[in-house]
N, C-alpha and C positions, 0 to 999 in steps of 0.2 A: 697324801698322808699315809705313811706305815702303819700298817697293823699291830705294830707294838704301840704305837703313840696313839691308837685309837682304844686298844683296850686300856689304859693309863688312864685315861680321864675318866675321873667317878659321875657316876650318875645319881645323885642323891635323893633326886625325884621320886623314885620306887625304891625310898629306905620304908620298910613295913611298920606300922605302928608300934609293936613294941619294940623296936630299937628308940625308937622314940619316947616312950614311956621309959627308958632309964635313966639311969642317975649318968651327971655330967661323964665324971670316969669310966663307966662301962661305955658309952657311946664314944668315949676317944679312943678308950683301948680298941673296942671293935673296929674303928675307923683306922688305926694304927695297923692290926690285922689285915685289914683289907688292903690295904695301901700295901704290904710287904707279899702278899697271896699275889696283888699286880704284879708285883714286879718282879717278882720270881717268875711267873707268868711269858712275864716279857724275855726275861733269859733267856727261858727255856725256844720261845720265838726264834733265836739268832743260832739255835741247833739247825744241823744240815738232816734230810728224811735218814737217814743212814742211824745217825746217834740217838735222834729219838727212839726208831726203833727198836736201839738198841737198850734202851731203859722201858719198852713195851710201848712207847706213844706214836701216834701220828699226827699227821699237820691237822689233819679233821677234829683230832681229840682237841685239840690248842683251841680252834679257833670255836668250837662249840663250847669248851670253857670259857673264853675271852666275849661269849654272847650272856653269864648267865649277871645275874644283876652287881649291884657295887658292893651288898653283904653279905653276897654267899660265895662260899669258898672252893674257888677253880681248883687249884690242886687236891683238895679232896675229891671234886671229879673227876682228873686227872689219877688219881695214884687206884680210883673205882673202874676206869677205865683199861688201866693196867692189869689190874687183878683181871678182871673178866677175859681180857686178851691171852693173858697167860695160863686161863684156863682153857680157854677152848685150845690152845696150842698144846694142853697136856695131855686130851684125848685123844687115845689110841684109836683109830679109824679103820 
């Protein structure tokens, strides 16, 4: 099994109570969100170490986002990731 098709499948088991507590439509859109956050996800996966790097990420950044749960959003640790990287590369040493 690929590492894209493994972060793909949702784990709905550790969805937190209040996503549970909303209304039908918030709980789709959220799930819609998530579903699109994968798979972007997964895209990003089929980059070679070269291109990521060159948008600030590594294979480590992917696969620590691709661990975090099915409604929390990878590319915002991703793009958190980035920033930090791009800071420490801005200081003068």
């Amino acid at each position: 099994m690929r590492t894209t098709q493994r972060i793909l499948s949702p784990s709905l088991s550790r969805a937190s109570t209040t996503i549970r507590r909303q209304s039908p439509w918030a709980l789709a859109h959220a799930v819609v969100r998530a579903v699109k956050a994968r798979l972007e996800l997964n895209r990003l996966q089929e980059l070679d170490d070269h291109q990521l790097l060159d948008i600030g990420l590594t294979r480590h950044d992917l696969v620590r986002a691709g661990t975090s749960t099915f409604f929390e959003d990878p590319i915002a640790d991703l793009a958190g990731s980035a920033r930090a990287r791009a800071r420490r590369m801005e200081r003068p040493r």
